[in-house]
Structure formats: structure tokens, C-alpha cells
N, C-alpha and C positions, 0 to 999 in steps of 0.2 A: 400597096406597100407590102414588100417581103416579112414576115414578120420571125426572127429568130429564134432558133429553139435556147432554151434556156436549162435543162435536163443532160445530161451527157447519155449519151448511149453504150450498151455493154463494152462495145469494142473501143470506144475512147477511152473509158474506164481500165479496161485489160491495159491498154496501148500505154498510158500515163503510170500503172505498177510496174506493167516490163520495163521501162526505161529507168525508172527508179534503181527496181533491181541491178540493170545494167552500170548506172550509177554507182550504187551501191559497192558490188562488184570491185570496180574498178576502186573506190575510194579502198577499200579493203587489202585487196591486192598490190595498185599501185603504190600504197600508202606506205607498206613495208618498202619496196622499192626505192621510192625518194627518201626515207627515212637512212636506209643505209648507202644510200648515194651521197647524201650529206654528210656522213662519218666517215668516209674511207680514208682523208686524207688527216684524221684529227686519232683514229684508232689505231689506223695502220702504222708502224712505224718501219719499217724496214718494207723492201719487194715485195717478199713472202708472204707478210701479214695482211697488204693491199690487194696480194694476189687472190687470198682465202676470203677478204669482204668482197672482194667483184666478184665471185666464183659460188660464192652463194646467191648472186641473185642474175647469175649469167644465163643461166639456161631458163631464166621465168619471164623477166624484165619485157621483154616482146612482145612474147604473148601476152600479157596484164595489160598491154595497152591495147589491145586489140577491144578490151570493154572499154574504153576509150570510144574507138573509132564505131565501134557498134552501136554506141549510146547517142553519138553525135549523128548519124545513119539514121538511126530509128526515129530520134527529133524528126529530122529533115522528111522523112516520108509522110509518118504520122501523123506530126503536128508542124503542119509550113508555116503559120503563121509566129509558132513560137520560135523557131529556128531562124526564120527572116529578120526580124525585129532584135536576137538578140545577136547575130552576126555582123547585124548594119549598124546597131545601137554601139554594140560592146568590142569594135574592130581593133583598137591598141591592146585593151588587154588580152583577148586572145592573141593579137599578135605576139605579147609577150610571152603567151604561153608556147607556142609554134617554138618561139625562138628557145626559149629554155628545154622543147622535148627534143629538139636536132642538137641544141648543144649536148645535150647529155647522152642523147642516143650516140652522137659519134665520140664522143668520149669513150663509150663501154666497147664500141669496133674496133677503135684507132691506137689504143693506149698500149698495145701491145706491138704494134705494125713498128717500135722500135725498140733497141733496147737501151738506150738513152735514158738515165735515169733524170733526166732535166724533161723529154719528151714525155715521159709517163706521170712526174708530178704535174706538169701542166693538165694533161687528159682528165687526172683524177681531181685536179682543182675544179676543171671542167662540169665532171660527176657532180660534184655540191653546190655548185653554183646552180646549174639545170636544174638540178631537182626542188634547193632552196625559192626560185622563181616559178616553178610552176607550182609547186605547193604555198605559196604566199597568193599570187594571184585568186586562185582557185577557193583559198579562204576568205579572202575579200568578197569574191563572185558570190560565193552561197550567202555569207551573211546580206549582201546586197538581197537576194532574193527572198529571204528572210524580211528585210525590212518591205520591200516592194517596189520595185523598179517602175518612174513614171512613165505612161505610156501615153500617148494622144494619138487617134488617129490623124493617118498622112492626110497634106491639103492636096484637095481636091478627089478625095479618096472617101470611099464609105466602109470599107474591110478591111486598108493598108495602116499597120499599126507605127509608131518611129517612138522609142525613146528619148524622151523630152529632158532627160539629165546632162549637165556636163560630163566631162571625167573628171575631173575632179572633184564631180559630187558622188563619188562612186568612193571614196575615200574618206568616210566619217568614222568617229571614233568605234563606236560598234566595230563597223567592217574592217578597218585595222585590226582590230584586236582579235576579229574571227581569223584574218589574216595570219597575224602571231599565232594563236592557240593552233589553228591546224599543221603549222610550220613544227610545234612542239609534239604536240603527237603525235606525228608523223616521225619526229627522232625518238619517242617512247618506244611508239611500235616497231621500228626499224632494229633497235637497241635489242629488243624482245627477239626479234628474230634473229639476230643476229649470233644471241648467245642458246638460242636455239639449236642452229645450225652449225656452231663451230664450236672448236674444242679447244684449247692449252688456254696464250697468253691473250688471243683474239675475244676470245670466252670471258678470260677474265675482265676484261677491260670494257666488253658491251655489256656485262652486267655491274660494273660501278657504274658505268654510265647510265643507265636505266634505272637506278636504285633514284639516281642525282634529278636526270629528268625527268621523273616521274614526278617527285614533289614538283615540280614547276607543272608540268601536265595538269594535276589537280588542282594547284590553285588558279590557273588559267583560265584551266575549260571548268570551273563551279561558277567566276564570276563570269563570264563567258552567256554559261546555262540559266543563269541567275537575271541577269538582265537580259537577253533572251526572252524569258519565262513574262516578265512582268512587262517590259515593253511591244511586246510582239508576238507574246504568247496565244495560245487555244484553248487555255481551262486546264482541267484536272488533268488529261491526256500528255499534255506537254510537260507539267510537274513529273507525274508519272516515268515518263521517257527520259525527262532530265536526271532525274534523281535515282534510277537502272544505271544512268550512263557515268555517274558519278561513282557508283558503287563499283561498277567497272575497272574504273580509274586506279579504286581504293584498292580494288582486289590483286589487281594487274602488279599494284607497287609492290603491296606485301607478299605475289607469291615470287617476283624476281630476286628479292630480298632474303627468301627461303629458300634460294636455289632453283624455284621451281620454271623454268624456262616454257614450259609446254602450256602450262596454265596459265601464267603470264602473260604469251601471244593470244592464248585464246582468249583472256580479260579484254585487250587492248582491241584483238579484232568484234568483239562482240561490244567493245565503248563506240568505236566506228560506226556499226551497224546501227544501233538504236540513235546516236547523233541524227546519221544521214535520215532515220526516218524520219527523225523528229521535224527534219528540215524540208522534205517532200512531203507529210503531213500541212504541214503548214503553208506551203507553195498549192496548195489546193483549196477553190477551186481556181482559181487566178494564177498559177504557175509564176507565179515570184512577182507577180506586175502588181504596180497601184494604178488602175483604171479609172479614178476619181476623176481626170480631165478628161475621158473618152467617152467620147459621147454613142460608142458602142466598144462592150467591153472587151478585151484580148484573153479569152480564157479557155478553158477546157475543151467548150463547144465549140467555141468563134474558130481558134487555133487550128481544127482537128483537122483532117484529110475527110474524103469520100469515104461512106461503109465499105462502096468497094475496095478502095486501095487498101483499107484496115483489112478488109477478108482474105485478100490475096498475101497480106503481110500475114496475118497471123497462119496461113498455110507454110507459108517459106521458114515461120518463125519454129513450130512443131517437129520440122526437121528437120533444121539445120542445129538449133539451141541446145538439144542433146548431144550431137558430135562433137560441138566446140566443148561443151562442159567435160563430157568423156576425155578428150587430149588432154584439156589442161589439168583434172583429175589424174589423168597417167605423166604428165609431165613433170605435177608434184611428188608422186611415188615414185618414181624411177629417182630424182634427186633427193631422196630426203633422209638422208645420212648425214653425217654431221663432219666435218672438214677442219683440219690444221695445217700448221706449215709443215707438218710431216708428210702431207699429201700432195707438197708442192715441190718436183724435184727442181734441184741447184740449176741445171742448163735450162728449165723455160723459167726459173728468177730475175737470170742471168740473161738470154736472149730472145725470150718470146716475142 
């Protein structure tokens, strides 16, 4: 009888933070993204002003998902068995998600290819809808992972894992409510950027609205972190994290409040960061799974790829991970000026 390792090795270890990170990433970057994908059709009131919220996240939006497709990449190599199990397990709601990133990706292509002011409010209804679906999905997803997704190994199988849940059991109040909360601070942090990046009536308007969802932000994500903490929690650590990520919250509100737009993003990006650890913390060492019916568990070890494939991964990882960082580093500085409808002339209002 084979007998399993039970210890993770370095490169599992490495392989489970880079994805995190990647994760991470992306919740951060994406986050502003759907945040003001959600807003454009509720700030903007006139062309001009819709044209100055798409045009702040025009030239980023693509690239941000690419820590998307790299995180999703990296599972699949990495760790096959966690990638297999949650593909096969969790197929509608990814599909929801597929369907909200094409609807919104071709929103931000398309919305211009007329100048139809009937064709461009559909595009940009488009924008908020997309991004409201994949940021609700996405908060359900982690809080599910958070709680523990059941897993039983497949019949007639001794390695193959299957999600032993409905969908509809993917749907309890908890994961609702992580659902909501990341759907909110996702319009905090968007709001944040948004008065970040623009200037006059655009400005004005992302920061009343940030001041407004912010208090809802807070009292969301406390009880949120709060029962978290006590049903699901890891001890002092998680308090810890929680209670950083709150402060965050608090900071985020009152420095939007002051004007201060720059500090504010960074409060909201840096409530993100500690969240998501808090949440990859805890997804360890069982990567979101409840293994109580498997009769061999689906986790770190079970999960991982061959040391080979991890050594050849993390060779490709060492050289490629600095260039993509470097562009999108240069892609942030070259855009990072701040935009009005003074920047947007009358004929691409009018015919773009």
C-alpha cells in the first residue's frame, strides 16, 4: 500500500503563495475595474462624463485580467487536482462568470463602434451588469471556500476528488452576504478610483458616492469579518487580519471625506489585500475543501503537480513574472493623470 505524504514540500508551499498572490492581484486591480464598471451608467450623466469613467479604466481593464487567466493557469498546472474538482464541481457558476467577463469585455470594445446614443446606453448598462455578476459570483465563491467545500472521492477512484454539494448549497446565508459585501467594496474601491483619476463634475460625484458607500462598506464587511472570525475562524491571526482590514475600511472612508483621493485608494486597496489573505490563510492546508467524507483528503499534498513540473514552473515563473509586472507598472504610469470632460473633445462625444 502506497502510503501518502502528509508535509507539503517547498515548492507546493512556494506554488500555493504564488497563486495567492496572483489572486490577490487580481482581486485588487480587477476590483477597481468592476467597481467602476458598475458606476458608469449611474455617474455618468451626459457622453462626456461616461466617456471620462470608461477612459479611466480603458487602457488597464485587460491587462488586470490577465492575473485572472494566470491564476487560473497556475491552479491547472500546479495543483490538477484542485483545478479538476473545482471546474467539474463548480461548472454554472463559473459559467456565470465567463458569461459576465464577455459581457463586459464587449461592452468596453463595442460601446463606441456607434454613435447611437440608444447603442452606447445599452453597452454601458452592459459594463454594470458584467461586472455586478462576476463580482457577486466571486464573493459567494471565496466565502464558500472559506466555509469548506464538501469533497468525497470519485467512485471507483482512489485520487479522483468530486464535490459532493448541490448548487444550491453553495448559496447559504454566509456566502450571500460575502456575495453582497464584495459587490460593495468593489463600488467603494472603484468610487476611490475614480475620484482619483478624474477631475470637475465626475470627481465630484465619485466622491459623494464614496463617502455614502463607504458607510455601507463598513458595516457589511465588520459583520461579514465578525462572523467569519467566530464561525470559521483560525485564532488570534484571523482577529488580527480582521480587525487591520476594518481599520482600513475606517481609514479609506474618512480620508475620501477629506478630500484625500490617493489615500483613500490606498486604504481600500490595502482592506482588499489583508481580506484576501485572511481568506487564503484559511483555505490552508485544505484549499477551501471539507474532506470529512474522503476517505483520502484533497489538499495541499494530494492536489499538487510532480517536483518536476513545479521546477520547470517556477523557472518560467522567475522570468516571465518580472516583465509582466514591469508593463503593467509602465502601463499604470504612462496613464496616471487625472481626466475631465475637458479632455474629451465634442466630435468623439458625438461620433466615436
Amino acid at each position: 500500500m502506497m502510503l501518502l505524504a502528509t508535509e507539503p514540500t517547498t515548492l507546493q508551499v512556494v506554488w500555493y503563495l504564488l497563486i495567492a498572490v496572483l489572486w490577490i492581484g487580481y482581486l485588487i486591480l480587477e476590483g477597481f475595474d468592476y467597481g467602476v464598471g458598475m458606476l458608469i451608467p449611474f455617474l455618468g450623466k451626459t457622453e462626456k462624463e461616461r466617456r471620462v469613467i470608461v477612459n479611466t479604466v480603458g487602457p488597464l481593464w485587460d491587462g488586470n485580467e490577465v492575473w485572472l487567466l494566470t491564476a487560473g493557469g497556475a491552479t491547472f498546472a500546479a495543483f490538477p487536482g484542485w483545478y479538476a474538482t473545482l471546474f467539474s464541481g463548480l461548472y454554472l457558476p463559473l459559467f456565470l462568470i465567463l458569461v459576465g467577463l464577455i459581457i463586459r469585455g464587449v461592452s468596453f470594445e463595442y460601446r463606441a463602434k456607434n454613435p447611437d446614443a440608444r447603442w452606447r446606453t445599452t453597452f454601458d448598462w452592459m459594463a454594470a451588469v458584467g461586472s455586478f455578476i462576476v463580482s457577486l459570483v466571486f464573493g459567494v465563491g471565496f466565502a464558500n471556500f472559506i466555509i469548506g467545500m464538501p469533497v468525497a472521492l470519485a467512485e471507483g477512484s482512489n485520487h479522483l476528488h468530486v464535490f459532493t454539494g448541490g448548487f444550491w448549497s453553495l448559496f447559504s446565508p454566509f456566502a450571500l452576504l460575502g456575495g453582497v459585501v464584495l459587490v460593495v467594496l468593489f463600488l467603494f474601491h472603484g468610487a476611490n478610483f475614480l475620484a482619483l483619476k478624474t477631475k470637475g463634475v465626475v470627481h465630484d460625484r465619485a466622491e459623494a458616492f464614496a463617502t455614502k458607500v463607504g458607510l455601507v462598506a463598513i458595516v457589511g464587511g465588520a459583520i461579514y469579518l465578525v462572523w467569519a472570525n467566530i464561525a470559521y475562524g483560525f485564532g488570534v491571526l484571523g482577529w488580527v487580519l480582521a480587525l487591520l482590514a476594518a481599520v482600513g475600511l475606517i481609514g479609506s472612508w474618512l480620508s475620501i471625506r477629506a478630500g484625500r483621493d490617493g489615500r483613500a485608494f490606498v486604504a481600500t486597496t490595502v482592506t482588499i489585500l489583508l481580506v484576501a489573505v485572511w481568506i487564503f490563510a484559511r483555505m490552508w492546508p485544505n484549499l477551501g475543501f471539507d474532506n470529512s467524507a474522503a476517505a483520502v483528503p484533497l489538499d495541499r499534498v494530494t492536489a499538487a503537480s510532480t517536483e518536476l513540473t513545479l521546477t520547470i514552473m517556477t523557472g518560467a515563473a522567475i522570468v516571465f513574472v518580472p516583465i509582466v509586472l514591469a508593463y503593467q507598472a509602465w502601463t499604470i504610469w504612462i496613464f496616471r493623470k487625472r481626466i475631465s470632460t475637458k479632455n474629451i473633445p465634442d466630435d468623439v462625444a458625438v461620433a466615436a
